[in-house]
N, C-alpha and C positions, 0 to 999 in steps of 0.2 A: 136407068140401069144401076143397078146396084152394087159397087165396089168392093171388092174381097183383096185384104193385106196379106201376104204371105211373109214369114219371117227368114231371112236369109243370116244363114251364120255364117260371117268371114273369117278368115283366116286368123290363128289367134296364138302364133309360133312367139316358143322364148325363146330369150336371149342367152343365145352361148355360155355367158358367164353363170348363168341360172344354175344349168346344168354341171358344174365344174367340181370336180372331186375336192376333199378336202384338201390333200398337199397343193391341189392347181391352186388353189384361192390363197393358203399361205404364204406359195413363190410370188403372187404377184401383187402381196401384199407387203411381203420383205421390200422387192422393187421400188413397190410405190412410197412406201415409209423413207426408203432412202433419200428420195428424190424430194419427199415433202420437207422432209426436215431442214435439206439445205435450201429447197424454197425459200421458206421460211426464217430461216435466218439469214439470208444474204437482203431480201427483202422487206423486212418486218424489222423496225431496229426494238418492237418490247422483245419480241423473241431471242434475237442477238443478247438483248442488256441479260434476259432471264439469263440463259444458255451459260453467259460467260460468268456471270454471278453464281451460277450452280458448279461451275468448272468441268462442264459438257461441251457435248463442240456434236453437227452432225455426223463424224466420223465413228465416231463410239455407237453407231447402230450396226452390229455386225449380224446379231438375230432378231426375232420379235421382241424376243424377252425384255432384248437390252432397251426398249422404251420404255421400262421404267425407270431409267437413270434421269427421264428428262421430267420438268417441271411441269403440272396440272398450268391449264390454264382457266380461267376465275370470270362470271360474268361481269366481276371487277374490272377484270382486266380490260374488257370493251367499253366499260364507265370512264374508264379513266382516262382515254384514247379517244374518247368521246369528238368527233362525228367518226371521222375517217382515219385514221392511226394505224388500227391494223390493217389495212386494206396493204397488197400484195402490187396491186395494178394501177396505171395511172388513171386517172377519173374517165377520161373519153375510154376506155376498156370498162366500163363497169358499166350493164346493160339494166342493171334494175337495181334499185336498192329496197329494203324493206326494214323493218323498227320495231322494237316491243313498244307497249302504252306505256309504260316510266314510270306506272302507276307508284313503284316500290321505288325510286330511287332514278337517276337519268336514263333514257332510253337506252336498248342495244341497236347499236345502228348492224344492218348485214349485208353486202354487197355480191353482186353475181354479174361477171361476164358471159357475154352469149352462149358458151362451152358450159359454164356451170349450170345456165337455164335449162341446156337441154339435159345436161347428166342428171337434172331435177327430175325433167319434165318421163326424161326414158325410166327412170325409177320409181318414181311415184306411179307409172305404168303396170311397173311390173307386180308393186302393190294391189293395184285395182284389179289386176288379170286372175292373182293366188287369190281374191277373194271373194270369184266369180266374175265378176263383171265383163262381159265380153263386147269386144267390136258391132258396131252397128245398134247397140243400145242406146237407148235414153237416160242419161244421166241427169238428176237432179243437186244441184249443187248446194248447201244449206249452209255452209264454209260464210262467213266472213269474210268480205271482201276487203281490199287496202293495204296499209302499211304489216299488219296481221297475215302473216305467210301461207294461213292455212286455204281462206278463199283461193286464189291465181293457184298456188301449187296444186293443189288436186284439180281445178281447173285443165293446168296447163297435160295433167299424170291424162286426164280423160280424152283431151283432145287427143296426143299422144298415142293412146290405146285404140283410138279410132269410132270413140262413139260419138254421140250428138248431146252437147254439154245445153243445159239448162241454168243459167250462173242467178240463180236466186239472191245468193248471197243469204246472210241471218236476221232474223225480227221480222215484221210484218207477217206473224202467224197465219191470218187469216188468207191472204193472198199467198203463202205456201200451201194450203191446204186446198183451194181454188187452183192453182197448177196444176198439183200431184194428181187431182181431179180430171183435170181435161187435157195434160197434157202427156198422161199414161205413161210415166217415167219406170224404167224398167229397175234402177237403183238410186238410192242416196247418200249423200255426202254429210254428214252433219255430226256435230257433238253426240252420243249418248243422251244427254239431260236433256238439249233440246230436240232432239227425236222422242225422247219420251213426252215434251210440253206439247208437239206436234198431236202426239197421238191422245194426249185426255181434251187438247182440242177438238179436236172430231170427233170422238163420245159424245163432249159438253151438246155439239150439234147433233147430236141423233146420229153420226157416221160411223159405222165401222172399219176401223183400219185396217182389220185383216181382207176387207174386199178390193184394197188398193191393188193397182197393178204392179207393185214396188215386191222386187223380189229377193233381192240386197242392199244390207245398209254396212256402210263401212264411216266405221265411228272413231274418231280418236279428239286429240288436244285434252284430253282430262284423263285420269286413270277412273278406269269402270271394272267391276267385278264382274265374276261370272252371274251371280245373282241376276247381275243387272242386264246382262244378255240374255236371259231366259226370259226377262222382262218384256224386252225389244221384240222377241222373235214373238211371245206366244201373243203380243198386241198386235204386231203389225203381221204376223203369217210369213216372216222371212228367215234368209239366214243374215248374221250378224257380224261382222268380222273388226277386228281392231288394225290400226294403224297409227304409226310412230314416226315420229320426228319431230325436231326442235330448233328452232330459226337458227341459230349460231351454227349449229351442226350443217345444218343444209333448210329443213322443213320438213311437210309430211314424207315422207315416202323413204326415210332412214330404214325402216321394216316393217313387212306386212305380215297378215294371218293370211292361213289357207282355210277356204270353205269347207275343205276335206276332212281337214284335221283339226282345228280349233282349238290349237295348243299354244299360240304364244305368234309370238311376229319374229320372224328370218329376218335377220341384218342381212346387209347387202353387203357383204364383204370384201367384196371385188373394188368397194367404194371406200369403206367403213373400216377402222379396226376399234372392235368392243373392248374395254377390260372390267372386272369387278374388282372395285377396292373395297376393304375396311373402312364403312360410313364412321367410324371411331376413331381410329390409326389409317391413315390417309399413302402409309407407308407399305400399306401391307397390301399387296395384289393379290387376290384371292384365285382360287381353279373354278374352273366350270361346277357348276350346282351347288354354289356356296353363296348364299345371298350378301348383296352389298351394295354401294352403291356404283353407279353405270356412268364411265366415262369412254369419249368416243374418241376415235381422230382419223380426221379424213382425211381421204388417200390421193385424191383426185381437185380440190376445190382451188381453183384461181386467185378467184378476187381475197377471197378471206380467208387463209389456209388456216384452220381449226387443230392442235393438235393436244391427246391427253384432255379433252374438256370434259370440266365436273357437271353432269345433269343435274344432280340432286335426285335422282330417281333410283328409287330403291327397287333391286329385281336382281337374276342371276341369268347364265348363261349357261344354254345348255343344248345338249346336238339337234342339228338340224333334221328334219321329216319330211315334208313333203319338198323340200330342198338340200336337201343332204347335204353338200358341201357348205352351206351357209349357218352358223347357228344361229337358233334362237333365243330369243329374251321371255324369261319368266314373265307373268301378269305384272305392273308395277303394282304395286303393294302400299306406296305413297309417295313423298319425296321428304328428303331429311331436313329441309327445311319448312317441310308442315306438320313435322311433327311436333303433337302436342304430347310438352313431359306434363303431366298432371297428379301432382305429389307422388312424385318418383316412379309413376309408369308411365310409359311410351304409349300413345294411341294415334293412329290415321283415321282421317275421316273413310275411306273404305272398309277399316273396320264396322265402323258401325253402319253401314250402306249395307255390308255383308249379312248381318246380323237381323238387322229391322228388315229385309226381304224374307227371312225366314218365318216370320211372325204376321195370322191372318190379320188383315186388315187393317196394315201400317204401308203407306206408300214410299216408293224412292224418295219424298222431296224430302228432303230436311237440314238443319241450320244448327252448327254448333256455336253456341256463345260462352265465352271463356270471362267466368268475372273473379275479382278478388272484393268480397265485401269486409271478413273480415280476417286479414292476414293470410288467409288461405284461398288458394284456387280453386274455384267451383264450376265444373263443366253441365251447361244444362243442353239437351237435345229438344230442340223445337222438330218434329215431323208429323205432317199430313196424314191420317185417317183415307182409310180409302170410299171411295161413295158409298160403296153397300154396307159401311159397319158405321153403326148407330154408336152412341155418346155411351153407352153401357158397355159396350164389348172395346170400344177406343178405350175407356179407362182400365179393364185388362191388358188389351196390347201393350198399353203404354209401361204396365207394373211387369208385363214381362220382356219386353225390351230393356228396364232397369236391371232386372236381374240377370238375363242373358251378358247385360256389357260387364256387370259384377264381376261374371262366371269367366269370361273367355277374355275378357280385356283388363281384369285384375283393379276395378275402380269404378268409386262410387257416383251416380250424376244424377241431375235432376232430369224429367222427363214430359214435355208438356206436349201433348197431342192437339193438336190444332185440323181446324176444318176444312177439306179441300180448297185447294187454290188458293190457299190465304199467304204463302210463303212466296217468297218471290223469285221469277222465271230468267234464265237467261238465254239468251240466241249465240253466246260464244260457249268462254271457258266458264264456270260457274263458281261461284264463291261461295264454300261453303262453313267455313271458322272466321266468327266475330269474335276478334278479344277487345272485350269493352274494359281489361282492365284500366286504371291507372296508368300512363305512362311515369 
């Protein structure tokens, strides 16, 4: 007898705050600010020493405004504090901890009471919901699993949402591609770059990925251009949605995109309060649709109450759509600590992501290396050729990718077009600026 599936769609209600006018979300952001701040300084003595060093005190919050009288706080600040310093709770209250690689300098350690898991686990939900993904789905998870917050939190955002989680975790291409195969996963989880290394994997086999059963992919941990979601969808046949968040802050689920509208990611502000400063003057707090850089402070967090922290992510702030009371975050545009000055202009590696998509037969993959041979900085672009363009049309692409970075990015570089696959793949966040100078 032959078995016939039918799909049942469960319930798939937001949450209250979802829906909440703009003044609802500032009254109870005023509240929660109050209540953070003295957290935080009766419990935190770096807070206390900042606070009283600046000649602030929690009292002095009477509007939203007045937070900017208080002091950024600095991924330094967690280096320096290094394991547990800022932690809020005593250790048996702290239900998970989690760590950056340290790759740059000593870990950031991050800490989360049970209350914090879940105000993770409900929000990173409500991510996954604005960006299609529904109840009783199959999720594929392509996240990094471990100390790296991205694997467990979207994880925990799925289980949460109420579908049936597939915890692949990252790498082992070949057996992601044997999953997604047989175990008919209705969305994915993973990096941008490595959804794209997913996808010229199955070509390289004969597969087409647009016949997957994968109908959303919700991509974040790196900044990706629109380019590069035209990328995603017209490979894989899906919609494409971004997601934000960052371990100090909380993790993924700080703000999602809507499948609707595909305008940027809603902060959760019922959680969250955004601001944009002056990546320059660090003094100047900027209005809505004024680019700068994006500091957070959370409203609600236990174990490690986060307040005014610098991203380094460069983006703006601007009204909410398909959540109206909540606003959203421009595309990030880079972070001001990857900016490359290169003899006196500013360049992001998604500038030239932006750029080389526009141009036949040049691929996303590519590798900026920063050398100084002789007293001067010389930026060269290593990127992949696509299969169908031959060694003749690659040394056009490549002479007009020189010119296009000329044109819109104000500076000169070298341009070496290299042959499929030869550049190297990652299963997380991806690295894409080598400075081989001199130290």
């Amino acid at each position: 007898m032959t078995q016939t599936s039918t799909r049942i769609e469960l319930p798939n209600p937001l949450d209250p705050e979802e829906t909440m006018s703009r003044d609802q979300i500032e009254s109870i952001q005023l509240a929660r600010l109050k209540e953070t701040l003295a957290y935080a300084y009766d419990r935190v003595p770096l807070y206390r020493e900042k606070y009283d060093t600046a000649g602030v005190h929690p009292t002095d919050l009477k509007e939203l405004s007045d937070l900017a009288k208080f002091p950024f706080t600095e991924k330094e600040d967690l280096r320096k504090t290094y394991p547990f310093g800022m932690f809020a709770v005593p250790q048996h209250e702290v239900a998970r901890l989690h760590a950056s690689s340290g790759t740059t300098g000593r870990a950031t350690v991050v800490g989360y009471t049970q209350k914090d898991l879940d105000d993770w686990a409900k929000l990173g939900a409500r991510c996954l919901r604005l960006a299609g993904v529904k109840p009783g789905w199959k999720v594929h998870n392509a996240y990094g699993y471990g100390l790296f917050t991205g694997g467990l939190g979207a994880h925990a955002a799925a289980e949460h949402l109420g579908t049936t989680v597939i915890p692949m975790s990252g790498g082992q291409t070949e057996k992601q591609i044997t999953l997604i195969q047989d175990f008919e996963p209705d969305a994915i989880l993973a990096t941008p770059t490595y959804l794209l290394t997913i996808g010229d994997a199955m070509q390289r086999q004969g597969l087409d990925p647009r016949k997957t059963s994968l109908k959303t992919a919700v991509c974040g941990a790196e900044p990706w251009t629109e380019e590069m979601r035209h990328e995603l969808e017209v490979m894989f046949d899906l919609d494409a949605c971004d997601i934000y968040g960052l371990s100090e802050v909380m993790g993924p689920g700080v703000a999602g995109e809507s499948h609707e509208t595909k305008d940027g990611n809603h902060i959760w502000e019922d959680h969250f309060r955004p601001e944009i400063i002056d990546a320059f003057d660090d003094t100047q707090v900027l209005g809505d649709g004024q680019h700068g850089e994006l500091v957070f402070t959370a409203l609600t967090k236990q174990a490690l109450p986060i307040i005014r922290y610098r991203t380094h992510d460069l983006s703006r702030l601007l009204p909410g759509t398909a959540r109206e009371g909540h606003r959203r975050m421009g595309r990030i545009t880079g972070r001001s600590d990857d900016m490359i000055i290169l003899r006196g202009v500013n360049l992001f590696p998604s500038q030239i992501e932006e750029i080389a998509l526009r141009i036949p037969g040049l691929s996303p993959h590519f590798q900026l290396e920063i050398t100084r041979p002789d007293r001067m900085d010389q930026l060269a672009v290593r990127i992949e050729r696509r299969e169908d363009c031959d060694s003749d049309r690659a040394i056009q692409a490549g002479k007009d990718l020189a010119k296009q970075i000329k044109i819109h990015v104000g500076s000169s570089c070298a341009i070496e077009v290299v042959v499929p696959g030869s550049l190297a793949r990652s299963s997380g966040k991806l690295r894409r600026i080598y400075d081989l100078r001199e130290k």
